[in-house]
Structures are given as structure tokens and as C-alpha cells.
N, C-alpha and C positions, 0 to 999 in steps of 0.2 A: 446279692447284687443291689446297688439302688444305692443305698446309705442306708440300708440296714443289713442285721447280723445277726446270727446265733448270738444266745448271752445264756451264759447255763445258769441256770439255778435261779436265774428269773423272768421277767416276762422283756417282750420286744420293746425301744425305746426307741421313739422317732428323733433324729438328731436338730432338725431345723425345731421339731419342739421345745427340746431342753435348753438350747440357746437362747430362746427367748424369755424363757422362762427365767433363767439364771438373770438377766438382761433387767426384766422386770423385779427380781427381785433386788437386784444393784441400788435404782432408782428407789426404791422403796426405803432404802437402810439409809440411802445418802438424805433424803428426807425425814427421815427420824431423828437422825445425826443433825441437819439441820435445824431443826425445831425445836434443841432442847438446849440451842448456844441463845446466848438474849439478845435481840434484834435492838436495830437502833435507827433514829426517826429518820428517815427520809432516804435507806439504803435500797429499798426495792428502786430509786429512781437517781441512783448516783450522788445525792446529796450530803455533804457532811455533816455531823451531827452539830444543833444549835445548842451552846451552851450559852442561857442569858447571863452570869454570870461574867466571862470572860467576855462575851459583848458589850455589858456596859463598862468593862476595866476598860476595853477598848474604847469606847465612846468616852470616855471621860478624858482618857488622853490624847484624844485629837479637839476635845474643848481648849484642855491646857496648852494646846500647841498657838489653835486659832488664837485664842487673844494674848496669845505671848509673840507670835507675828505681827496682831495689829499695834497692841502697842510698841513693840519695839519699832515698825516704821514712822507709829506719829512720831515718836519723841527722836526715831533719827532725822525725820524732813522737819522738824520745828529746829533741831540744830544745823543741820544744811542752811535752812534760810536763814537764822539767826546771828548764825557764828562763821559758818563758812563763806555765806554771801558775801556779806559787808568785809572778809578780809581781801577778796580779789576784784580788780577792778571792771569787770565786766564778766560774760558768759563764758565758762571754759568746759571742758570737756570729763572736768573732776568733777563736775554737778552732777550729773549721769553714771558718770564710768562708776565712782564709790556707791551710789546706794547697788546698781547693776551686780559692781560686784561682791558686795554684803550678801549676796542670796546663797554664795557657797560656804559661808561662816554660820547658815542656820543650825548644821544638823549640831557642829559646837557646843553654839550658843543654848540648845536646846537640853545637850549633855551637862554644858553648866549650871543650868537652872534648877532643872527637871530633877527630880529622883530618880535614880537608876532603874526602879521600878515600874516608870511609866516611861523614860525616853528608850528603854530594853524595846518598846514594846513598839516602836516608828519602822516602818519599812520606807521602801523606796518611794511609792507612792504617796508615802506624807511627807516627804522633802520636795517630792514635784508641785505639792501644793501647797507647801508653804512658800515655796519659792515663788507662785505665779499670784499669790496672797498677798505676800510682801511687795513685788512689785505694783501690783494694782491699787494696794492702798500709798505707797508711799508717791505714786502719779498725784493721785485724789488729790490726797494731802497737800501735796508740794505746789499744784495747781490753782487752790482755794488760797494760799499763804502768798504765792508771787501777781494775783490779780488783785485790781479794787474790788471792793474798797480797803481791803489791808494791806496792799503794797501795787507797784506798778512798776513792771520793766518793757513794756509795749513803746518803744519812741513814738512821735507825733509824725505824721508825715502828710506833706505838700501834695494836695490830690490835684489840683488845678494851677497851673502857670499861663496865662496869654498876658501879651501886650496891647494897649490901643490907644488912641488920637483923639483929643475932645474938640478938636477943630480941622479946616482944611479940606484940602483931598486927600490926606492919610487918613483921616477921619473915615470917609467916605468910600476910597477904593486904596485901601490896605491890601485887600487881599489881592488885586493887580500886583500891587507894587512890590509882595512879598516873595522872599527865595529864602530858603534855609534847609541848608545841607551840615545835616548831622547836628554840630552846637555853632553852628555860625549860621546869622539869620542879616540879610541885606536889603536895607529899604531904599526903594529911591524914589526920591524927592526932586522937585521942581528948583528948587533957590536954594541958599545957602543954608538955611535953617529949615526945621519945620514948621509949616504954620500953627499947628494944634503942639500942646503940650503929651508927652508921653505919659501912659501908666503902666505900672505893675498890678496886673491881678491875681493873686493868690485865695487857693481856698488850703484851709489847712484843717485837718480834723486829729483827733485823739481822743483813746476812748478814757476817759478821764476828765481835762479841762482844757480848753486850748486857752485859757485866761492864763493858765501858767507855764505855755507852751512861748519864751519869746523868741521870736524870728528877726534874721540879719539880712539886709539888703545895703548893695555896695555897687557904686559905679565909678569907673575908673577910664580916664582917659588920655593917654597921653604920661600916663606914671602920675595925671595931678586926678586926685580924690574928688568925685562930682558929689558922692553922697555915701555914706557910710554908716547906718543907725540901726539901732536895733529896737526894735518896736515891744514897750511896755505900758504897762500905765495907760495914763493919758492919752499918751502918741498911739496908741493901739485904736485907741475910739475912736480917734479922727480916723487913724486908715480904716476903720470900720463903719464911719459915717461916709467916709469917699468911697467907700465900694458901695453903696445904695445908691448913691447917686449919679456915680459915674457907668454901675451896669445899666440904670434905670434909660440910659440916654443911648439913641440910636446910631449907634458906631458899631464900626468893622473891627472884631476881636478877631486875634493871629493865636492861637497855643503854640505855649511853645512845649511843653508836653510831649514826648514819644508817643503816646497815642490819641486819639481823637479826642476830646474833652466834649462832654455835653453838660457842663456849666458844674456850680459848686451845689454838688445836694445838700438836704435839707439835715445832714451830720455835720454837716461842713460847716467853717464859718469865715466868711468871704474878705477880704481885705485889699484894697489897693492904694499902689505907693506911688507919689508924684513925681516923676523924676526927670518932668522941665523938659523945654523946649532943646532939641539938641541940633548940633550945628553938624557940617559934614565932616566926616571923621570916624575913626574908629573905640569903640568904645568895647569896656568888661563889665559887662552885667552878673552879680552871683546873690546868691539868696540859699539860705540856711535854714533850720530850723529845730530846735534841740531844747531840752527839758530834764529838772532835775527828779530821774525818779525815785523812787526806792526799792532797791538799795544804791544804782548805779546812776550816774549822769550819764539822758540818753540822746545821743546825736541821732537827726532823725533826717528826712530828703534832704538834699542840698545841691545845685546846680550852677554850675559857670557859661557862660552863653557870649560869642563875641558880635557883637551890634556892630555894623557898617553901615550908617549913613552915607548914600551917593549920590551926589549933584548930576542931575539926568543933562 
């Protein structure tokens, strides 16, 4: 009874003992068996075996990858800017979309190159990084090529427009007199004429040279042409000597400006235009401003405004 038995012909054997016994002996053999196969570096803790060897094959050809990416994006954005710019006449959408889509032409291009023996050896991982490689150099690149000082495609733009009166009570209470809804701006005046003559103030900046930025102003009345010129040269310095003098003096400026104007800063460079005493009537005021850069000629602010003088 129990888990034990008669056993003839030898002695009594406990059953929970021999199972463990056997049990122990199991683990003993599986560790023998164990210890005689050749271990390898880093398996007690999951690691696969480092072979330096096939680490540096591998490091070597993510060398040959990297600078066969960078160079091939310089010398694709030296031809972007060189060859492709100057054939189209402004910003198109081929400047971006081709280098963008040259990044699926790497692993190719890489197969063309490369010896079978080292491009065998790219996974996927080193297309995702040549591809965001490629991108980021050929930004750099194409960045440093389209600003100054080796080229400019930035237009100039008109930061400041007001009008003002160097005599009178326009001079004086402009800002009374003033109404202007949207691009139509209405003064009114006491007599037929204005007593003070009109200006244009303009500040115009570019980050380059506003000396080669030339600017159009045009007034129009009645279909006959009051002033139409476009300021170089010479003509530049005077408008540039009338606006010291004409801001220097205490008159009511109007912006005409969509937002608030707090005068022409110190990038700016200020200019205003004479544009005479006017009579009642309706007039066209427009003013331009545009520069030839490289590789494109760039039109830059430009504004049309309808002037109503009205006899009160």
C-alpha cells in the first residue's frame, strides 16, 4: 500500500525518490552536452555574435554611400541653378518636385556605381538615409547658390506708402479731411485746388541693393498723363534728398498702406515723389517696384489707388 511494493530479488525502492533522481540526472547530461558545443560572445544574453570583420565591410560601404549622396546632390543643385534656372522664366514647381523626386532613383543609382559587392550589402535603412541625406544637402546647397551674394531671386518690396501736403490745411488737418475705403482714398479741400503741393512717400528695402531696385510712379487724370517716371540715377537722389526734407518738416502723413505704418526703418531707404499741386477731380495714383535679379527679373510691391479731390 502507499507507492511501495514487494520487488523480489531486491531491496524496496521509493518511487518519488527515483523520479527525482532520474530528473537530476537529466539536467546533469543536458549540461555536459552543453559544455562541450563552442559557445559564442554575447549568447548567455541574446546578442548576436560581433564579427569585426564583416562590420567594417559594412562600415565602409555606408562611407561609399554617404559621399556618393553628397556629391551627387552638389553637382545635381549646381545644375538646377545653373542650367535649369536660367531656362524658365520664373519659380516653377520642377525646382522641387525633380531633386524630391531623384530620392527614389538612389538605390539605382547606387547599383550603378557601386560594386555588386558592397551595394549587395544596403538594406532598407540605408535608402531611408540616403534619401533624407540627399534631401538635406541638396536644400543647403541650392539655398547658399540662389542667395547673395552669388545670385538673388528675393523681389524688393515697398514697406511704406503715405501721402502728405507741404502747405495749407491739408498740410495741417489731413487727417480730418481723410476717408479711404479699401483703394480709393477722398480729400477734401476748401477751393478749387490744393493749397500745399502733394507727396509720395515711399520706403522701399531689398536685401541686396535698393540702388538697383528702380521704382515707377504714375499719375493719371482724366486719361491725360500728370507724371509717369521711373526713378534712377540721379532722379533717385533728389527723391532721396526730398524725403529728408520733406519728412524732416511738420505735416500730417496719411498711409496708405493696409496696415499701420510706423515710418521707414533703419533697412529702408525713404524716397518721396512730387506730385504738384492738384486740382478737384479724380485721379490714378500707382507705383511699382521691380529689379533685375539672378537668374530672374523680379516684380516686386506694386499698388494702384484712386485719389478724389472734393471741393467742400
Amino acid at each position: 500500500m502507499g507507492g511501495r511494493g514487494p520487488v523480489r530479488g531486491g531491496t524496496m525502492v521509493d518511487i518519488d525518490t527515483a523520479l527525482r533522481s532520474a530528473a537530476i540526472d537529466g539536467r546533469k547530461a543536458k549540461r555536459q552536452s552543453d559544455s562541450s558545443k563552442p559557445r559564442r560572445a554575447g549568447g548567455s544574453v541574446g546578442l548576436e555574435p560581433f564579427d569585426p570583420a564583416e562590420f567594417k565591410e559594412k562600415e565602409v560601404a555606408d562611407t561609399y554611400s554617404m559621399w556618393l549622396v553628397i556629391g551627387g546632390s552638389v553637382i545635381f543643385s549646381i545644375i538646377m541653378r545653373y542650367v535649369a534656372m536660367p531656362a524658365i522664366e520664373g519659380p516653377s514647381p520642377i525646382l522641387w518636385l525633380l531633386p524630391l523626386s531623384f530620392v527614389f532613383v538612389l538605390p539605382s543609382l547606387h547599383r550603378l556605381i557601386l560594386p555588386p559587392k558592397i551595394s549587395d550589402l544596403y538594406t532598407g535603412g540605408n535608402w531611408f538615409r540616403s534619401g533624407m541625406l540627399w534631401i538635406f544637402t541638396w536644400l543647403s546647397i541650392s539655398i547658399l547658390l540662389v542667395n547673395p551674394p552669388l545670385s538673388d531671386i528675393s523681389p524688393p518690396e515697398i514697406t511704406e506708402a503715405a501721402i502728405l501736403f507741404d502747405d495749407g490745411d491739408e498740410a495741417l488737418n489731413l487727417s480730418s479731411n481723410f476717408i479711404r475705403t479699401g483703394t480709393t482714398v477722398e480729400i477734401t479741400i476748401d477751393g478749387a485746388s490744393t493749397e500745399g503741393e502733394m507727396w509720395l512717400i515711399l520706403g522701399i528695402r531689398d536685401n541686396v541693393d535698393v540702388d538697383t531696385c528702380p521704382f515707377q510712379v504714375s499719375m493719371i487724370r482724366s486719361g491725360e498723363i500728370l507724371l509717369n517716371t521711373t526713378f534712377i540715377g540721379e532722379v533717385r537722389e533728389n527723391a532721396s534728398s526730398d524725403f529728408l526734407s520733406v519728412s524732416s518738416g511738420n505735416f500730417s502723413k496719411m498711409s496708405l498702406n493696409s496696415f499701420d505704418s510706423n515710418g521707414v526703418k533703419s533697412e529702408d531707404q525713404g524716397f518721396a515723389i512730387n506730385m504738384g499741386s492738384l486740382e478737384s477731380g479724380t485721379y490714378l495714383l500707382s507705383y511699382s517696384v521691380s529689379q533685375q535679379g539672378d537668374p530672374w527679373m523680379l516684380s516686386g510691391s506694386s499698388a494702384e489707388y484712386i485719389i478724389k479731390i472734393i471741393n467742400d
